[in-house]
C-alpha atoms as an extended CHARMM CRD file, in Angstrom:
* protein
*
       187  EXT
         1         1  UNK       CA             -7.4620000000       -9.4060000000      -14.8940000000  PROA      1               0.0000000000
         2         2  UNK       CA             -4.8560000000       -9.5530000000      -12.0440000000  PROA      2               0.0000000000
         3         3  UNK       CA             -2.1930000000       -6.8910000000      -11.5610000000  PROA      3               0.0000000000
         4         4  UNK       CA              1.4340000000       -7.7070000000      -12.7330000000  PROA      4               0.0000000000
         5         5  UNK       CA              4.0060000000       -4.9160000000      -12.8260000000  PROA      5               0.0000000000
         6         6  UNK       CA              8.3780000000       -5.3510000000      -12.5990000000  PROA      6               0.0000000000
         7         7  UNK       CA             10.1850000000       -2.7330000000      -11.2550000000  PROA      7               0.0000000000
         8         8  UNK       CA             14.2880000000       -2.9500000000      -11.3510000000  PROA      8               0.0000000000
         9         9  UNK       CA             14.5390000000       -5.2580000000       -8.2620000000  PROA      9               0.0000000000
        10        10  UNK       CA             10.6330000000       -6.3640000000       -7.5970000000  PROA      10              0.0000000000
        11        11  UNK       CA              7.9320000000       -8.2320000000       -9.1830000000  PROA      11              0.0000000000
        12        12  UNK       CA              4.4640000000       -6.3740000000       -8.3690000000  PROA      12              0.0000000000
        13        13  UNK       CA              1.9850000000       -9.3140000000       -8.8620000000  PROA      13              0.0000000000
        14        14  UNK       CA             -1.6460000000      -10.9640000000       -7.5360000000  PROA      14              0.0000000000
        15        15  UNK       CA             -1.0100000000      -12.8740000000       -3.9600000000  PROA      15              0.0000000000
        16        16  UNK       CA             -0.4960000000      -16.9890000000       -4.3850000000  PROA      16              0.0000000000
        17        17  UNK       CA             -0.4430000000      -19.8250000000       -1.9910000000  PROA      17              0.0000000000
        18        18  UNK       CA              3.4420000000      -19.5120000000       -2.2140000000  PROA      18              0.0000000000
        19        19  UNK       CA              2.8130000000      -15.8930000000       -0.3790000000  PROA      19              0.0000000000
        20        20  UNK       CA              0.8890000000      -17.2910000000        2.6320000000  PROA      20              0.0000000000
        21        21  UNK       CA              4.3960000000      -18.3770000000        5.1750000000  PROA      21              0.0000000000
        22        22  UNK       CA              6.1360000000      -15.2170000000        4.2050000000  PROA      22              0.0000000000
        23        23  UNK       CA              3.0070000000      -12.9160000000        4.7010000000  PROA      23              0.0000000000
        24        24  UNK       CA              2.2690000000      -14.6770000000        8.2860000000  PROA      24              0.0000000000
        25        25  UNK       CA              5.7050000000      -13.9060000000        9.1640000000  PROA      25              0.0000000000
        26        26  UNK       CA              5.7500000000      -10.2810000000        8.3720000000  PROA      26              0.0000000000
        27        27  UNK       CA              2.2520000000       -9.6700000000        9.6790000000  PROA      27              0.0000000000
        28        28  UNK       CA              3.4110000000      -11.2510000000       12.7750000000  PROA      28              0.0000000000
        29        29  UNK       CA              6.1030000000       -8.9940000000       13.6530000000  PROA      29              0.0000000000
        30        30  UNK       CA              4.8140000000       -6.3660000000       16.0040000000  PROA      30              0.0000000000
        31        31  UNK       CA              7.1900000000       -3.4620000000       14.6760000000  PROA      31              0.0000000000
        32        32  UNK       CA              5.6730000000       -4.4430000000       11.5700000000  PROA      32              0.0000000000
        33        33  UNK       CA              2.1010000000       -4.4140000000       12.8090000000  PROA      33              0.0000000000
        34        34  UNK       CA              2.7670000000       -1.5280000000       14.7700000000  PROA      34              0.0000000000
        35        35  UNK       CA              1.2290000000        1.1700000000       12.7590000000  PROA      35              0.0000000000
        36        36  UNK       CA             -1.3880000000       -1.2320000000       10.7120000000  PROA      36              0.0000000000
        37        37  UNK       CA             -4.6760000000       -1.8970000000       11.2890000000  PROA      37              0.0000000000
        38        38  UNK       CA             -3.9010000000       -5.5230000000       12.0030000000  PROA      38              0.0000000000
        39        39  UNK       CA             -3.2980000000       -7.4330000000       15.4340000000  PROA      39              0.0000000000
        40        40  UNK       CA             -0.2710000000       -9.7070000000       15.9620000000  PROA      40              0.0000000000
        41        41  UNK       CA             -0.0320000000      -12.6300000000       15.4430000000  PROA      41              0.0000000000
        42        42  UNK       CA             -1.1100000000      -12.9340000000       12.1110000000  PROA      42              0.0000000000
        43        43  UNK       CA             -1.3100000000      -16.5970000000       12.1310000000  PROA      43              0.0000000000
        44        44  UNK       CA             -0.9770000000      -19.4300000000        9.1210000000  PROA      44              0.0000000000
        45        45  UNK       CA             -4.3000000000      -19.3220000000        8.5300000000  PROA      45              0.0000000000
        46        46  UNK       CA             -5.7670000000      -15.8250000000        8.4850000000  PROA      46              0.0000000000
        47        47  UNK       CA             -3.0100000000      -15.8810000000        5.8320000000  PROA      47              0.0000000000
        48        48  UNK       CA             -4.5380000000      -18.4120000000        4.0460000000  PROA      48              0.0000000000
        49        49  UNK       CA             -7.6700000000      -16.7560000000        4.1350000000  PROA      49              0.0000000000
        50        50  UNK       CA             -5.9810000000      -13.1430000000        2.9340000000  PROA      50              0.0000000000
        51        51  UNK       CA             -4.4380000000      -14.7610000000       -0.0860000000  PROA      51              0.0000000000
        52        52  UNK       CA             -7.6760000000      -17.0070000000       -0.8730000000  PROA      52              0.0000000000
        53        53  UNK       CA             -9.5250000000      -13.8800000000       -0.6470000000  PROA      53              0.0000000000
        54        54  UNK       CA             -7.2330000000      -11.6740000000       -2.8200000000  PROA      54              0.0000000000
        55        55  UNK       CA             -6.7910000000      -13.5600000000       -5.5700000000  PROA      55              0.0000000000
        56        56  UNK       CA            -10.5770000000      -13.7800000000       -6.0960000000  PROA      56              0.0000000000
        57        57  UNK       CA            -10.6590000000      -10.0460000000       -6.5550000000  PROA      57              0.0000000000
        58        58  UNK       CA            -10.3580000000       -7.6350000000       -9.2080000000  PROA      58              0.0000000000
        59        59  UNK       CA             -7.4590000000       -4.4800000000       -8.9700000000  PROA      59              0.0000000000
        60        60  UNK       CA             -9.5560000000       -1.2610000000       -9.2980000000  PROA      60              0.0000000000
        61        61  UNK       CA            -13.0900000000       -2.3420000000       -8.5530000000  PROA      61              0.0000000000
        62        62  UNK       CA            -14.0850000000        0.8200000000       -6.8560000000  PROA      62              0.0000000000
        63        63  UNK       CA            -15.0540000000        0.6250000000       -2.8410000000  PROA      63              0.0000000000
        64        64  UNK       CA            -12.6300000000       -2.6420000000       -2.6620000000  PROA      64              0.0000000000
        65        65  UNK       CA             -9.1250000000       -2.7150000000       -1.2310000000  PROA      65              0.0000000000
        66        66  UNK       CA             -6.8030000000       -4.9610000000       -3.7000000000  PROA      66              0.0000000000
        67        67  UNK       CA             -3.7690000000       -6.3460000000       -2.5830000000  PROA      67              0.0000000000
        68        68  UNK       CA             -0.8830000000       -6.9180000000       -4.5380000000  PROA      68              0.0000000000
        69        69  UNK       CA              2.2770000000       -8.8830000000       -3.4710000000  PROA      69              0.0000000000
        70        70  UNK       CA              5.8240000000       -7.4530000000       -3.3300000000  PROA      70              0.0000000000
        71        71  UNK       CA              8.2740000000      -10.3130000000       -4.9770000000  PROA      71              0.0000000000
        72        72  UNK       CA             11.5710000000       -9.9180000000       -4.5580000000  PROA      72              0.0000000000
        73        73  UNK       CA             12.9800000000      -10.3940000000       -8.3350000000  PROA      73              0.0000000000
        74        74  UNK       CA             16.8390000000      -11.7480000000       -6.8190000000  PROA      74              0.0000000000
        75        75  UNK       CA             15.1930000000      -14.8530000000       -4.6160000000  PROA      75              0.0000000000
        76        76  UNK       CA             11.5250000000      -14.5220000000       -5.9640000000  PROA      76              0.0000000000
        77        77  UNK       CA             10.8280000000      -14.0080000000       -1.8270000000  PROA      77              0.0000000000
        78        78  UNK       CA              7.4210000000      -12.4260000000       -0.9590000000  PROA      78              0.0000000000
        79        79  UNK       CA              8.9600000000       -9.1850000000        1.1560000000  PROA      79              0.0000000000
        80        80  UNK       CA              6.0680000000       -6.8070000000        1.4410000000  PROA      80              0.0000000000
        81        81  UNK       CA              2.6790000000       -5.4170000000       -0.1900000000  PROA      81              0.0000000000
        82        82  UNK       CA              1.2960000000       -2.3480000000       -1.4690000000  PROA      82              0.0000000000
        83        83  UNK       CA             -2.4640000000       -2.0970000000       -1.4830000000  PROA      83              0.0000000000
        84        84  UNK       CA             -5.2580000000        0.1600000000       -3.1330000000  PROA      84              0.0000000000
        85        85  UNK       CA             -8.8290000000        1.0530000000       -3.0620000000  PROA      85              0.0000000000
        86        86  UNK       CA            -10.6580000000        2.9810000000       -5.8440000000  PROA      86              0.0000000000
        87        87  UNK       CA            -13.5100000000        5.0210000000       -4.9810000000  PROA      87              0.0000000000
        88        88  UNK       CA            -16.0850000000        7.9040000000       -6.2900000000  PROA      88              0.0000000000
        89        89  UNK       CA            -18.2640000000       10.1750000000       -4.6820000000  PROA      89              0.0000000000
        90        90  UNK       CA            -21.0750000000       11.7220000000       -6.2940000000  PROA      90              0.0000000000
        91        91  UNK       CA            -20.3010000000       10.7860000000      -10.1410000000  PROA      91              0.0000000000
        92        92  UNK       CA            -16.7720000000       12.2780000000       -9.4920000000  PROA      92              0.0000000000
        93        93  UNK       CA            -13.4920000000       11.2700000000      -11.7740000000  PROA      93              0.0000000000
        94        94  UNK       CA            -12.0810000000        8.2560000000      -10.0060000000  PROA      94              0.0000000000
        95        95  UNK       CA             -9.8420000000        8.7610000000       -7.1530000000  PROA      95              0.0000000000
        96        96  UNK       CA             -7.8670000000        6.2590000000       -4.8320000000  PROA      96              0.0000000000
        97        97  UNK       CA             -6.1660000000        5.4020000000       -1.5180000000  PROA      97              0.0000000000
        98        98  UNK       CA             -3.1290000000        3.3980000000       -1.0290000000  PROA      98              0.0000000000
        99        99  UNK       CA             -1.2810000000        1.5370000000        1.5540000000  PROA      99              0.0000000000
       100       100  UNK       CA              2.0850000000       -0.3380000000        1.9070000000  PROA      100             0.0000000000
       101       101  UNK       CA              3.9280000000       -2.8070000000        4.0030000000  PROA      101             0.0000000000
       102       102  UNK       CA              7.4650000000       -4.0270000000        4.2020000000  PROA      102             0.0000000000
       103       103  UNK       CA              8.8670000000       -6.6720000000        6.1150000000  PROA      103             0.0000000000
       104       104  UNK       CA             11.2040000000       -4.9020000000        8.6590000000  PROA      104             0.0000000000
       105       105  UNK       CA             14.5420000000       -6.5940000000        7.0590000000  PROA      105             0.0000000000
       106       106  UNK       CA             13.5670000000       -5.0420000000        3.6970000000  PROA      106             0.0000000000
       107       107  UNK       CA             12.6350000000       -1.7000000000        5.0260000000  PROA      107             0.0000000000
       108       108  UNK       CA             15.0100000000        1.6260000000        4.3870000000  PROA      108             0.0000000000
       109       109  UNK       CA             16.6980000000       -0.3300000000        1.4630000000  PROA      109             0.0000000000
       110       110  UNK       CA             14.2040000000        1.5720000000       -1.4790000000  PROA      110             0.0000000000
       111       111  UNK       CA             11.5450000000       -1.2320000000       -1.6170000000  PROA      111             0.0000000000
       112       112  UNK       CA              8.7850000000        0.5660000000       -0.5060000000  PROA      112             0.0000000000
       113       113  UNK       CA              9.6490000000        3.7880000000       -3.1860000000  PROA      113             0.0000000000
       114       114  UNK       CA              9.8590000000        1.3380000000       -5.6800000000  PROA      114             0.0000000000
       115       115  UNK       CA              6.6300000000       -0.4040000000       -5.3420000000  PROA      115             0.0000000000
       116       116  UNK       CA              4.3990000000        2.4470000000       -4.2920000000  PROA      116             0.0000000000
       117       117  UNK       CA              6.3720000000        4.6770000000       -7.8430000000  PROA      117             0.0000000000
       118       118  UNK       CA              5.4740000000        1.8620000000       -9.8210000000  PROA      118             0.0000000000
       119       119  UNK       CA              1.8190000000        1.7350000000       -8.1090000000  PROA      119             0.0000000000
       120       120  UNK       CA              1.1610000000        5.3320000000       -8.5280000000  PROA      120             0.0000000000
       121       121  UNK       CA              2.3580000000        4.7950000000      -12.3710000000  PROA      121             0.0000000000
       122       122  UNK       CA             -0.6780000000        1.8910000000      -11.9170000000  PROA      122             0.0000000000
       123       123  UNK       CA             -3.5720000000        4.3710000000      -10.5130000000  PROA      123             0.0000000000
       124       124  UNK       CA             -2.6810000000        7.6590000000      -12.7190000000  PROA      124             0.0000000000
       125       125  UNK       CA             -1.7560000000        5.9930000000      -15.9270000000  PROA      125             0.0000000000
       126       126  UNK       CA             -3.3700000000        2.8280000000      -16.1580000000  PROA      126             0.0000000000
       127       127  UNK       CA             -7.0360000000        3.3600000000      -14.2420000000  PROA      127             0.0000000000
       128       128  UNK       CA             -6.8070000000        7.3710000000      -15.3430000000  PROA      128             0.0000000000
       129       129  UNK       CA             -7.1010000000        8.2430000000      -11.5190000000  PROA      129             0.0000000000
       130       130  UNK       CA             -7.6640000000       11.7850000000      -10.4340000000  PROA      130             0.0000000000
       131       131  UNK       CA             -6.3730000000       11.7920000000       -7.1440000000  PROA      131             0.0000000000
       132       132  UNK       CA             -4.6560000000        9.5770000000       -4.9260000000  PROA      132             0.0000000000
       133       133  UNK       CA             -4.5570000000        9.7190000000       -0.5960000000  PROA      133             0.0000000000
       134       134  UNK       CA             -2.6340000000        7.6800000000        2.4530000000  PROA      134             0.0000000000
       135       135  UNK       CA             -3.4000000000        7.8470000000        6.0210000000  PROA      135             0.0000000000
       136       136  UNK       CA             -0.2250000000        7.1420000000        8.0170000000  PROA      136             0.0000000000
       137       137  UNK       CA              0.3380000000        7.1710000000       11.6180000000  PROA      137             0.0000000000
       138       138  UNK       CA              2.1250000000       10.5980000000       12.1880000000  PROA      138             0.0000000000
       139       139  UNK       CA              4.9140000000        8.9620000000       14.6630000000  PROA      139             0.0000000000
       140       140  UNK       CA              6.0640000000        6.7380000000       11.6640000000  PROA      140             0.0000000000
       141       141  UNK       CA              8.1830000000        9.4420000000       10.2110000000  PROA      141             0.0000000000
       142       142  UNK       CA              9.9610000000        7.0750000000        7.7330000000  PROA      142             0.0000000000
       143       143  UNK       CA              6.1420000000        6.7660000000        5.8120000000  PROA      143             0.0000000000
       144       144  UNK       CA              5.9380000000       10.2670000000        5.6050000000  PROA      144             0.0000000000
       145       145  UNK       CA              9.5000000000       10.7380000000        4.0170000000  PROA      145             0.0000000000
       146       146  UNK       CA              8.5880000000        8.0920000000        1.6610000000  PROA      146             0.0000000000
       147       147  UNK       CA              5.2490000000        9.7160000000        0.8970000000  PROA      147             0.0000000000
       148       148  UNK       CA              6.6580000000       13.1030000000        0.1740000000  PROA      148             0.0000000000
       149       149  UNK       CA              9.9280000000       11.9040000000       -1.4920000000  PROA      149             0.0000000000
       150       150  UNK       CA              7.0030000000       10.4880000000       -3.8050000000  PROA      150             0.0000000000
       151       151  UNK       CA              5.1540000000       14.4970000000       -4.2810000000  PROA      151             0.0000000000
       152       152  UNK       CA              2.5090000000       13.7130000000       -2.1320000000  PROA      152             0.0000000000
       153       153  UNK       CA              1.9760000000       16.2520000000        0.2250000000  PROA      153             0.0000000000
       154       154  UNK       CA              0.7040000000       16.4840000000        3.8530000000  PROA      154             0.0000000000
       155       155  UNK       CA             -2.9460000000       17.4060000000        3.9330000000  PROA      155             0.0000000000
       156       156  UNK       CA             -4.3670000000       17.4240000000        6.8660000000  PROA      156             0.0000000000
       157       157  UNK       CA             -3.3730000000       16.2030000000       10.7740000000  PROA      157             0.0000000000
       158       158  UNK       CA             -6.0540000000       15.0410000000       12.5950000000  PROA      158             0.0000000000
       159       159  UNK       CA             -5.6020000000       14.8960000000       16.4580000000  PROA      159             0.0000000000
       160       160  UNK       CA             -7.5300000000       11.9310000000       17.7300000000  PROA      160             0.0000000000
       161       161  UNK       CA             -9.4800000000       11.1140000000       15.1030000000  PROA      161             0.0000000000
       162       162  UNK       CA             -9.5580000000        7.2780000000       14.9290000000  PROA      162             0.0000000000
       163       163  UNK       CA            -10.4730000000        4.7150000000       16.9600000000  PROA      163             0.0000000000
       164       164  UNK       CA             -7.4620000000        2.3040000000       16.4200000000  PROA      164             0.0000000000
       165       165  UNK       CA             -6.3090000000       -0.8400000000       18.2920000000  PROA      165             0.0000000000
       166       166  UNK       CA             -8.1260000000        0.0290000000       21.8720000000  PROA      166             0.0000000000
       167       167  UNK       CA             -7.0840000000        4.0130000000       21.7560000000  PROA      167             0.0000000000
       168       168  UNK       CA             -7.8870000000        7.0220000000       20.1230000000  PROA      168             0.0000000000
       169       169  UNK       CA             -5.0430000000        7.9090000000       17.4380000000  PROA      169             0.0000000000
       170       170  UNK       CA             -3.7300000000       10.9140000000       14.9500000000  PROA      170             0.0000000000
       171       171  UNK       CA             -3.8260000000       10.3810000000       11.8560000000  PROA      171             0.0000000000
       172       172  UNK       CA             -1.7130000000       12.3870000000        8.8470000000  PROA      172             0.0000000000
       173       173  UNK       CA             -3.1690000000       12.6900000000        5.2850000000  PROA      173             0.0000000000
       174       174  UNK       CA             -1.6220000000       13.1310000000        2.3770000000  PROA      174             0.0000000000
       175       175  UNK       CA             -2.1900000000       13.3450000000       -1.7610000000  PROA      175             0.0000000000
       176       176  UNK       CA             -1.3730000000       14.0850000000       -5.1010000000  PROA      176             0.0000000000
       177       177  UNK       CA             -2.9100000000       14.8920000000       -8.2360000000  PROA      177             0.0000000000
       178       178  UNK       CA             -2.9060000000       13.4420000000      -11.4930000000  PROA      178             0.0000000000
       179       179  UNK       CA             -1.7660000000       16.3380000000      -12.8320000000  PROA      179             0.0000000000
       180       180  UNK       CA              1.0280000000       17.1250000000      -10.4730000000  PROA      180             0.0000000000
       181       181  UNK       CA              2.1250000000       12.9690000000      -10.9520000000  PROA      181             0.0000000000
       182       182  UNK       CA              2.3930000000       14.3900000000      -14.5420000000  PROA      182             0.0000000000
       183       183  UNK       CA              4.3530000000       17.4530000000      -14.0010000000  PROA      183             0.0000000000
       184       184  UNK       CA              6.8950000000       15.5310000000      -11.6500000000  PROA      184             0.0000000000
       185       185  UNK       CA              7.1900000000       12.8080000000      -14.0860000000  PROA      185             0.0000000000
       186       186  UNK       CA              8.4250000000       15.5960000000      -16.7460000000  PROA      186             0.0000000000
       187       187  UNK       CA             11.0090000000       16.5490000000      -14.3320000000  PROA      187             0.0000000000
């Protein structure tokens, strides 16, 4: 099963060999990369190997990130990518983690609260989720906006907690419920 999902402007789908130019150019970009756990460039062929990678996976397999490709629905463009990872500790309901990536030109235009509405929608109604988490970098203010603009809240700041690109870094946490998801979606 691969994940395929439509939003008004985007087409939320598994990664293809189409994907690999456009995702080597946005990796690439250091503004981009900036606040990832990637290192610039991103060339043609780790690309390659991302995509090859991806579409051998499965979307919710618990302990395994799954990727899935932002497609622009107006020029069928790969622009970005929202990712997930299911996990469970200790025989616990199902909870998640999420990530997201724009290419800069498509940033601040309502891309990114698109995808990650539609991939919340995903995790709470479709794989019954119980709670869902991002770690963001707490200088990219423009995450964070999106992240509460979405309900999740701030959990936690951690002050040098990670070991990230050569330096120790903060990170931010925050989450929602499925049962706050609910009550907002009721709103």
């Amino acid at each position: 099963m691969k994940f395929y999902s439509e939003t008004g402007r985007l087409i939320l789908r598994g990664f293809e060999d189409r994907d690999i130019e456009p995702f080597s150019e946005y990796r690439s970009d250091p503004e981009v990369a900036r606040c990832q756990g990637w290192d610039t460039p991103f060339d043609r062929e780790r690309a390659a190997e991302f995509v090859a990678a991806m579409r051998g996976r499965t979307p919710g397999v618990a302990g395994v990130w799954y990727q899935v490709a932002l497609e622009l629905k107006e020029t069928h463009r790969l622009i970005g990518d929202v990712a997930f990872e299911t996990f469970q500790d200790y025989g616990s309901p199902l909870q998640a983690e999420i990530a997201f990536t724009l290419a800069r030109e498509y940033q601040g235009l309502g891309y990114a609260f698109e995808a990650v509405s539609c991939l919340l929608e995903y995790l709470f109604e479709g794989l019954k989720v119980h709670r869902v988490r991002a770690n963001i970098d707490p200088n990219n203010r423009a995450s964070a906006r999106l992240l509460e603009r979405l309900g999740l809240r701030l959990e936690g700041h951690f002050i040098k907690s990670l070991w990230y690109k050569g330096r120790w870094a903060d990170e931010d946490w925050f989450a929602i419920l499925d049962l706050e998801w609910e009550a907002r979606k009721k709103r």
